[in-house]
N, C-alpha and C positions, 0 to 999 in steps of 0.2 A: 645268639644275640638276644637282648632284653628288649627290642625294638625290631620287628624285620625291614625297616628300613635307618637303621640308624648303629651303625658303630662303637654308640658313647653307654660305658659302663653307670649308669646313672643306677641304676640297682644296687652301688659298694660306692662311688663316690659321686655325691650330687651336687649341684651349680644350681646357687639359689639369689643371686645377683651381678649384674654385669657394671661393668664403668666404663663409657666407650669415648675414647679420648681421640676425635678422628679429623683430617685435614682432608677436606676435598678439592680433587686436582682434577680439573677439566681438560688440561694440558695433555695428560698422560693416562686421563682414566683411569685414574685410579683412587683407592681409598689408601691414605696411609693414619699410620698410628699406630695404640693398644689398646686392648681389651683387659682389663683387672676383673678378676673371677674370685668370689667368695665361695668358698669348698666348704661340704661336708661330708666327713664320713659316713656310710649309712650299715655297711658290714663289715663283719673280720678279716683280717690278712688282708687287704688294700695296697696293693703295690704299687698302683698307676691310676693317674687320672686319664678315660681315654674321652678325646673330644670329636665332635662331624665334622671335617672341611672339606672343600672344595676347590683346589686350583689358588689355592693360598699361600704365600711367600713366609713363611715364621722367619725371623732374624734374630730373636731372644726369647727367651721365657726364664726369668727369676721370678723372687719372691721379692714383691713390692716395699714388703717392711722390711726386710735384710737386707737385700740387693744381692742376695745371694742367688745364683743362675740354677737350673734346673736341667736336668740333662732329657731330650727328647727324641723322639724319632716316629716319620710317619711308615703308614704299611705300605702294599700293592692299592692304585687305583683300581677302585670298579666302577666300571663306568654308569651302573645306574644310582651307585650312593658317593661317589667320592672316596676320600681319604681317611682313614684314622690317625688321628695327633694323640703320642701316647707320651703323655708328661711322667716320666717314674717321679715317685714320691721317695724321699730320703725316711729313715727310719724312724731321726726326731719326729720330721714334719708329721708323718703319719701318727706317730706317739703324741701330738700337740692338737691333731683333730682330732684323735680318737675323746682326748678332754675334753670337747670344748674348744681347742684354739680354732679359728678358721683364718688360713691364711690367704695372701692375696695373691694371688697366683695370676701376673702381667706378661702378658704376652706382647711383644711389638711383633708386627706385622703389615702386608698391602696385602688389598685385593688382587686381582687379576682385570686387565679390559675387558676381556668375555667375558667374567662374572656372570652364571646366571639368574643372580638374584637382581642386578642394576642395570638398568640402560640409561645408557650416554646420547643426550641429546645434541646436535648441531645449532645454533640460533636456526639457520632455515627450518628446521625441524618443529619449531614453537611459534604460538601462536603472533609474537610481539616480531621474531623475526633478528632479533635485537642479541638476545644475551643464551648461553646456553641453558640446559636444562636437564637434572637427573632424578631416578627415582629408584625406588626399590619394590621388590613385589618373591617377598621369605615363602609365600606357601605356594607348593606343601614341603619342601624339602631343601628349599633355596636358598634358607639362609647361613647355613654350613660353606656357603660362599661369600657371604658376607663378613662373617665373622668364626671365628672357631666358636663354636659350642655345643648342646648337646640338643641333636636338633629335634627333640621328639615332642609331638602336641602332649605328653605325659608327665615332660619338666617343664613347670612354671618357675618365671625369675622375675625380680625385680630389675629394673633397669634405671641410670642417669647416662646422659650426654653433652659432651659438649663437642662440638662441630666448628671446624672453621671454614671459612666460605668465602671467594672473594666478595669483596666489598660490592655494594649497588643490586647481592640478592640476597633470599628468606631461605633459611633452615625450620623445614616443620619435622615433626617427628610425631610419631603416636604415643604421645606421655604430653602430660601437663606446659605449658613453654613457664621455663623461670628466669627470662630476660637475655639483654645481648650487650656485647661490649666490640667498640673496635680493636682490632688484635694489637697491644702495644708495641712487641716489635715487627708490625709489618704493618703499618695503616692500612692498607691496600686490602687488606681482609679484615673480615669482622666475626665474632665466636660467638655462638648460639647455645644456650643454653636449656635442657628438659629433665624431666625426669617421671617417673612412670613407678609408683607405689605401689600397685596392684597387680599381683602376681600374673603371669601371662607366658605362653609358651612362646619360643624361639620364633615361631612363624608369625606371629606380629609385633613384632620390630620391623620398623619403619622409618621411611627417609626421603623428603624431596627437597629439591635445592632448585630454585629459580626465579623469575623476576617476578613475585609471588604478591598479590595485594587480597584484603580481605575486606568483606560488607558483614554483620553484625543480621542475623536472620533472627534471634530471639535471644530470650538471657543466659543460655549457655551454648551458643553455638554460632558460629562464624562459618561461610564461603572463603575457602581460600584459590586463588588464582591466578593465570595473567590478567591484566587490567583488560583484553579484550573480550575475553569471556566471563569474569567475576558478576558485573550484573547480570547477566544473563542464568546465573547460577541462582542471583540472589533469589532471582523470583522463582525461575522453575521448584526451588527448594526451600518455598519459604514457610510450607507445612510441618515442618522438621519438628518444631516445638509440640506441635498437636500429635504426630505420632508419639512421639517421647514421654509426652504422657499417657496417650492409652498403652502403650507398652509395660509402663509404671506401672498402672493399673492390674493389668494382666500377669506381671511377672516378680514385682517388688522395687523395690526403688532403683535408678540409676544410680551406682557408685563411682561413676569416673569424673563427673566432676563436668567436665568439658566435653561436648561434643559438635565438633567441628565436621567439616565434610572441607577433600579436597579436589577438586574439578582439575584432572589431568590431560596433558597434552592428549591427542588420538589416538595412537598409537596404546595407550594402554589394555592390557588384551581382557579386563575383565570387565563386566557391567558395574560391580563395585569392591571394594575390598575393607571388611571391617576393622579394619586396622582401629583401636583403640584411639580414644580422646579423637580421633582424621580417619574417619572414610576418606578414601580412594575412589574415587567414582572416574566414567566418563563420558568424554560431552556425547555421547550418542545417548544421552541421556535429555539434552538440551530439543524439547518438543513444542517448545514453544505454547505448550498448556498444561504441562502439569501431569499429561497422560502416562509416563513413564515414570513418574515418581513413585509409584510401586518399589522399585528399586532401593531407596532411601530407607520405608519402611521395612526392607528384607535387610538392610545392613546395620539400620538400628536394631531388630531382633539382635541380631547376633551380638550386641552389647552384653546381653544373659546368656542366649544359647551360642557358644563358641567360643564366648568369649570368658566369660565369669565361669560358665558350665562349659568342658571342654571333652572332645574326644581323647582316650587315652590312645591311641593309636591312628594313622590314616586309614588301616580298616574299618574304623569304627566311624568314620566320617558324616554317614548317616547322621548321630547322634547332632551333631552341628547343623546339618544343613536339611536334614527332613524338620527337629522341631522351628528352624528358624522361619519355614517358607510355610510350615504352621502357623507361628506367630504373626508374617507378615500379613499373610490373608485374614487372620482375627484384627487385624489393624485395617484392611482394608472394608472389612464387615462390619465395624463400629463407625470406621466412617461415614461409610456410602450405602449402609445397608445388609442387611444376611443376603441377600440376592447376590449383590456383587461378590462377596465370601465365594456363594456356592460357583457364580460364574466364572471365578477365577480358577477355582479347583478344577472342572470342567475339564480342562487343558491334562491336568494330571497325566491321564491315561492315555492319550495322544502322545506326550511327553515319552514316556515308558517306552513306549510301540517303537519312537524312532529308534531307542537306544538298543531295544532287543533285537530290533529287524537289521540295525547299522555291524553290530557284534555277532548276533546269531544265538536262538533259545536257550542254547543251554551254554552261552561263556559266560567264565566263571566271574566276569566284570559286574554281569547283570545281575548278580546277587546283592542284598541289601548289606551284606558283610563280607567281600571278598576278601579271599588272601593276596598278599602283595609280599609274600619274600623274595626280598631283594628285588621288589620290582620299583620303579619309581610312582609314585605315584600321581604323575602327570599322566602316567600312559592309560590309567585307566579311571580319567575324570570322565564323567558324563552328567547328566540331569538326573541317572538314577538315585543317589542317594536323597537330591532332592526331593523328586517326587514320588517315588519309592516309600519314600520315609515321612513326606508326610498325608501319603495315602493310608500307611499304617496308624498313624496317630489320628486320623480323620475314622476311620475305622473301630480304634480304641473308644473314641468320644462316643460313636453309637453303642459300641458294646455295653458299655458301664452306666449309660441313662443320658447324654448328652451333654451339650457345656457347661451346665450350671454344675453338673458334677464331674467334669474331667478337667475343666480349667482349675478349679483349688489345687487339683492334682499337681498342675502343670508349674503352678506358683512354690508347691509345697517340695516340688520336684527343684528348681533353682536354688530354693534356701536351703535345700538339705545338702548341696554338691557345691556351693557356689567356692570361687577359689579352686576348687579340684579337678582333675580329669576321670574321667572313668569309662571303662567297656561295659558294651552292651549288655552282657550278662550282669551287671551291678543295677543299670538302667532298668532290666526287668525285672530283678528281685525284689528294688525299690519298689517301680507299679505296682506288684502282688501285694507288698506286706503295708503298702498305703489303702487297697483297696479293703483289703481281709480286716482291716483296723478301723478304717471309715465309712466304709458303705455297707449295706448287708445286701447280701445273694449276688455278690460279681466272683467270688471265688470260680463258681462254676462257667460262667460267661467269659472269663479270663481264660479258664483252661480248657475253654474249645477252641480258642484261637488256634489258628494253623501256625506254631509260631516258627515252623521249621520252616512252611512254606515260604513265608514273610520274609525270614531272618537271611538262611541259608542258602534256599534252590535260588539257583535264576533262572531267567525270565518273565514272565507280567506277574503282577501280584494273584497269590491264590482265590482271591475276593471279588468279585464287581460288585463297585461300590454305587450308590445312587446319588446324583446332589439335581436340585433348583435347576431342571434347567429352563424358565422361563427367559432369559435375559437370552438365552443359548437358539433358542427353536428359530428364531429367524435366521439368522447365522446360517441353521442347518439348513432349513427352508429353501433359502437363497441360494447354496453349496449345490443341492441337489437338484435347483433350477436349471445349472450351468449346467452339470454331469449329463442331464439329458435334454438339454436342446439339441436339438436339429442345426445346421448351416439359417435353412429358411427363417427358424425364430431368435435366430442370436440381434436382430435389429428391434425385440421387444425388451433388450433390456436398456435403465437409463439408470442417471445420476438419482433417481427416485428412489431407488430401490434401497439404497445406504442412507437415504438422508436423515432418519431416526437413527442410525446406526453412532454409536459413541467408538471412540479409536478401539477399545478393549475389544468390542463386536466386531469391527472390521479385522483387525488381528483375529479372533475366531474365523472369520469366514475363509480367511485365506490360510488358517492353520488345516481348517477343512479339507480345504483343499488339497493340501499335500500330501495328507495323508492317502488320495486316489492316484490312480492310475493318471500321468500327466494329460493335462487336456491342449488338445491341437491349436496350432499359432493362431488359427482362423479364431479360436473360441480366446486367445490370449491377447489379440489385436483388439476384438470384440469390446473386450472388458475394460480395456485400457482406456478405450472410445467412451463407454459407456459412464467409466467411473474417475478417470482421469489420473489413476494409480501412479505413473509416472513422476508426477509432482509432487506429491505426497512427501514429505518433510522427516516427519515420524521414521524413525529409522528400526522399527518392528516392523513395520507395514513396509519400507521397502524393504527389508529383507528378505521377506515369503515372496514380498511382489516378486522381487528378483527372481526367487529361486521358481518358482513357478513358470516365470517367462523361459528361463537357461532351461527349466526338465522337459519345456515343448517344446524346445526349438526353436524360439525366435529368435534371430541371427542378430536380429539389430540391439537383443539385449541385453549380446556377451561382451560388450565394448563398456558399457553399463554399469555392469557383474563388476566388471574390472575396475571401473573408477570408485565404485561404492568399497570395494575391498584393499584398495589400495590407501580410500582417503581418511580410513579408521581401520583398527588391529585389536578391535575385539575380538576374541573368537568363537562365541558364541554366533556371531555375524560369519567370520571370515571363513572359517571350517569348513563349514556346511558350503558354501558358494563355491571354495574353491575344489569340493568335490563335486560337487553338481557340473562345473566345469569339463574338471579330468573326466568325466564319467561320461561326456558326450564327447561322440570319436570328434565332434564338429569341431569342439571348443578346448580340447587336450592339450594343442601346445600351445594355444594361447594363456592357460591354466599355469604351463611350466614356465614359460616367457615371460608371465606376467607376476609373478614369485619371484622367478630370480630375478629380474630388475627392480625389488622393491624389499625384497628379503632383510636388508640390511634397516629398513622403517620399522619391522616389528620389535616387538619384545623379544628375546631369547626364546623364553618360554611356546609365545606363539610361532615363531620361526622352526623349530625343532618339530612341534606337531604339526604344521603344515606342509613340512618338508616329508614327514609319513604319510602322508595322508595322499601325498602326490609320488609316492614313490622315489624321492630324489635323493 
C-alpha cells in the first residue's frame, strides 16, 4: 500500500475534488445521496480507481456526463481500515484521463447508523432539548465512513456541498457557506449550500446539523451554536480576532477567508477540532474567564500547520500537532508575555512521562514517528506528538540562536509547503538547506542534534530542556508542601496559599501532583477544606482534582468521577478518570457500570477507546 493505513491507489489515480449532494435523515440515521469525484491519472497501465470505505451501502457508480455505470466491487473487511471500493476504469475512460479528460466519477450511496465518523444526537441529548442534533468528526481515518474517498492526510481536494435538512435547522460545514433555499419539492426541508476552494485532506470535511444560532466575534468570525450556550461562547471566545492576527504575524497571512468556531453538544470527545473556515470546539471549554481559551489559539495554529502544511501520513502526525502547540504557545507569549510561553511549556515533560509510563519505555507509540501498518490510528493517539514534537522545535529554536532566528524559519517553512503534505524526512531536509543558505555556523549545531534519538527511539526525549520557570516555582513550592506534611500540619494550610495563583498555576499545581505517588484521603479531604477545589467550574482543575481524589481513595469522590465523566465525552477528561477508576479494586465496577449505562452518550470514537481501556 501507498498509505499503511489507507487502501486507495492515489499514487496511479488521484481524486482532486469532491461534490457532495447529501440528505440528512435523523429518522433512520442516516446520510443518503452521491459523491461526484474529479479523477486523475497520475501513472501508467491504470486499471481501477480504488477508494477507503467504511460500512458503506454503494447502489451505483456511473459516469456523471455519460450516465454510463461503472462496474465495481469491494474486498475483505479489516477491521482496523475498512473496505476497499475498487471502481475498474473502461479502456476509453482511462485513454480520456490519460489526455486530459477528467471524468465524473458519481457514486450514489448511505451511510451506515454506526458510522464512525457521525453521531446522531436525540433532542434530550442537546442542549435546547427541543430538536435533534448531528455532527461529524473524519480524523484520523473516519471519514472513509462518511464518504468513499481516498482517506489519506497526503490527498488534498477541493470540495462543494449541498445538504438538505429538515426545515427549523442550520447546515454548517468547514468551507465557505454560499446561501440556503427551502427545498421546492418538499417545503419541510430546506438545502444548504458551501463550498471549500482550498485544497485539504479527507480528514477535514466536516458537518453539523442542528438548531444552530450565531453571534459575530470580529470581522471574520462568528460562534455558532444552540441559543443556550452561543452567548456564552461569544464571550469566552471573543479573543479569536487578536490571536488570528498574531498567528498572521508569525506564519503569513490567513487564506481561508472565514473563520468561524463551532461550540458543540458534550458529548464531543475532543478539546477542539480544526476543521477549516469551523473549529469544533467544546463547551468544556466554557470557564467562565477566558482561562481555557488556550485552546482557540492551538486550533487557530492549525489553520497553517495541519491544515495549509499537512502531514503526509498519520505517522508523521507530529509534523501537525508538535509545530501547532509551538505556535499556540508563541501566541500565548505575545499575549501575556515570554513567562507565560515558558510556563506553559513547563507542562511538556510531565506530558511525555504520562505517555511513556501509561505505554511503557520502549512502545514503539512513544516514538516521535511511529509505524502504524495497518494499525488504526486512534489506538495510538496520545500527547506525544504534541509535545514530543514541540519539545523538538523548542529545542531547534536554542540550537540555531533563538527566535528571532528560527521563527523566519518557521514562516519560510509554511510558504515553502503551503497547499502540500509532506514526511518528516522533507521537513528535515527543508531545516538543513534553510539554515546552510541563511544563517552561518548552524550546519554543525544542526548535526549534533540526536535526531535518531528525537525522531525514532521511544521514550522521553533524548534532551532536558530548560524553560522560565518563575511563574512555575510556587506551584512547585506548594506541591512539595503537601508531599511532606505531616497529619499534625495539614491544618496550616489555607485558601491563602492560591490566592495569587491564576487558573494555569493551579492546574500546575495539581499536575504536580500527579505526577507523585497518590497522596492519603486525610491529605485529600485536607485540601479540599482548605482550597475549596470541589467547586471549582474550570473543567482542567476538576479534572486532576478528580483524579487525584479517585488515586487516594476517597470514596465519596467516585460518585463524582462519575458525574464529571458522564456529563461531557471528551477524552482527554474521560480516559484518564475512567482508568483511574478500573485501576482502583474500590471503584472497578462502578467504572464498568458506569460506561455501559452511558456508552451510547459518547462519540464512537470515544466509546471504542473507553471500552479498551476498561477491558470490555
Amino acid at each position: 500500500m501507498a498509505d499503511p493505513t489507507s487502501f486507495s491507489n492515489f499514487d496511479q489515480c488521484l481524486v482532486s475534488h469532491m461534490s457532495l449532494d447529501w440528505s440528512i435523515n435523523f429518522d433512520t440515521k442516516r446520510i443518503e445521496g452521491n459523491v461526484t469525484l474529479a479523477t486523475q491519472v497520475v501513472a501508467d497501465d491504470v486499471s481501477k480507481l480504488i477508494l477507503d470505505t467504511r460500512d458503506i451501502a454503494v447502489t451505483r457508480i456511473f459516469d456523471n456526463d455519460t450516465g454510463k455505470d461503472f462496474n465495481y466491487s469491494f474486498t475483505e473487511n479489516i477491521p482496523a481500515l475498512g473496505t476497499a471500493l475498487e471502481i475498474q476504469l473502461s479502456e476509453t475512460i482511462r485513454f480520456a484521463i490519460t489526455h486530459g479528460f477528467t471524468p465524473n466519477i458519481c457514486i450514489e450511496y448511505k451511510t451506515d447508523p454506526n458510522a464512525s465518523a457521525i453521531q446522531w444526537l436525540d433532542p434530550l441529548q442537546t442542549s435546547g432539548k427541543k430538536q435533534p442534533y448531528m455532527f461529524t468528526q473524519c480524523q484520523a481515518i473516519h471519514a472513509r465512513s462518511l464518504v468513499p474517498c481516498q482517506d489519506v492526510p497526503g490527498v488534498k481536494i477541493t470540495y462543494k456541498a449541498k445538504l438538505n435538512v429538515p426545515s427549523g435547522l442550520v447546515a454548517v460545514t468547514s468551507a465557505i457557506r454560499r446561501g440556503d433555499e427551502i427545498d421546492t419539492k418538499d417545503p419541510t426541508r430546506k438545502i444548504f449550500f458551501s463550498e471549500q476552494s482550498v485544497p485539504i485532506p479527507s480528514y477535514l470535511i466536516a458537518l453539523a446539523v442542528g438548531a444552530l444560532e450565531s453571534r459575530r466575534i470580529g470581522p471574520r468570525s462568528h460562534v455558532w451554536s444552540e441559543k443556550e450556550t452561543v452567548d456564552a461562547g461569544a464571550f469566552e471566545f471573543s479573543e479569536t480576532e487578536t490571536m488570528l492576527k498574531i498567528a498572521e504575524d508569525l506564519l503569513g497571512p490567513y487564506l481561508w477567508d472565514q473563520y468561524d468556531l463551532l461550540l458543540l453538544p458534550p458529548s464531543f470527545p475532543y478539546g477542539g477540532m480544526e476543521n477549516p473556515c469551523l473549529t469544533f470546539v467544546t463547551p468544556t471549554l466554557l470557564a467562565g474567564d477566558k482561562s481555557l481559551a488556550n485552546v482557540i489559539a492551538h486550533e487557530i495554529a492549525h489553520s497553517w500547520t495541519g491544515n495549509l502544511v499537512t502531514n503526509a501520513s498519520w505517522e508523521d502526525f507530529w509534523l501537525n500537532e508538535g509545530h501547532t502547540v509551538f505556535v499556540e504557545r508563541k501566541i500565548a507569549g505575545r499575549m501575556f508575555g515570554e513567562k507565560m510561553r515558558q510556563f506553559a511549556a513547563i507542562g511538556t515533560s510531565i506530558n511525555v512521562y504520562y505517555q511513556v509510563k501509561r505505554y511503557g519505555d520502549n512502545h514503539p507509540f512513544t516514538a516521535l514517528v511511529p509505524k502504524l501498518d495497518r494499525i488504526d490510528p486512534d489506538d495510538a493517539f496520545s500527547s506525544v506528538p504534541y509535545e514530543k514534537g514541540f519539545a523538538l522545535l523548542y529545542h531547534l529554536e536554542q540550537v540555531v540562536g533563538g527566535p528571532e532566528v528560527f521563527e523566519p524559519f518557521l514562516k519560510s517553512y509554511i510558504q515553502h509547503f503551503k497547499y502540500k503534505s509532506l514526511k518528516t524526512s522533507e521537513w528535515k531536509d527543508y531545516l538543513f538547506s534553510y539554515f546552510i543558505d541563511k544563517v552561518r555556523d548552524t550546519q554543525d549545531a544542526l548535526a549534533k542534534v540526536d535526531w535518531d534519538g528525537w525522531i525514532n527511539k521511544p521514550g522521553m526525549p533524548p534532551t532536558t530542556l530548560e524553560y522560565d520557570t518563575s511563574l512555575a516555582d510556587a506551584c512547585t513550592e506548594l506541591c512539595n508542601r503537601w508531599l511532606k506534611a505531616s497529619e499534625e500540619e495539614l491544618e496550616s494550610f489555607s485558601s491563602d496559599d492560591i490566592k495569587d495563583f491564576s487558573s494555569p498555576q493551579v492546574i500546575e499545581f495539581l499536575s504536580k501532583l500527579l505526577v507523585e505517588a497518590p497522596i492519603t484521603v486525610k491529605k485529600v479531604k485536607a485540601m479540599d477544606k482548605a482550597y475549596s477545589m470541589g467547586t471549582r467550574i474550570n473543567s482542567e482543575i476538576r479534572f486532576r482534582w478528580l483524579r487525584i481524589c479517585v488515586r487516594g481513595g476517597w470514596e465519596n469522590s467516585y460518585s463524582v468521577a462519575c458525574s464529571f465523566i458522564t456529563e461531557q465525552g471528551r477524552m482527554k477528561f474521560v480516559r484518564p478518570l475512567y482508568r483511574d477508576l478500573y485501576n482502583n479494586a474500590a471503584s472497578r465496577d462502578l467504572a464498568k457500570s458506569t460506561f455501559g449505562q452511558n456508552c451510547n452518550f459518547y462519540h464512537n470514537i470515544a466509546s471504542k477507546m473507553i471500552a479498551s481501556d476498561l477491558q470490555m
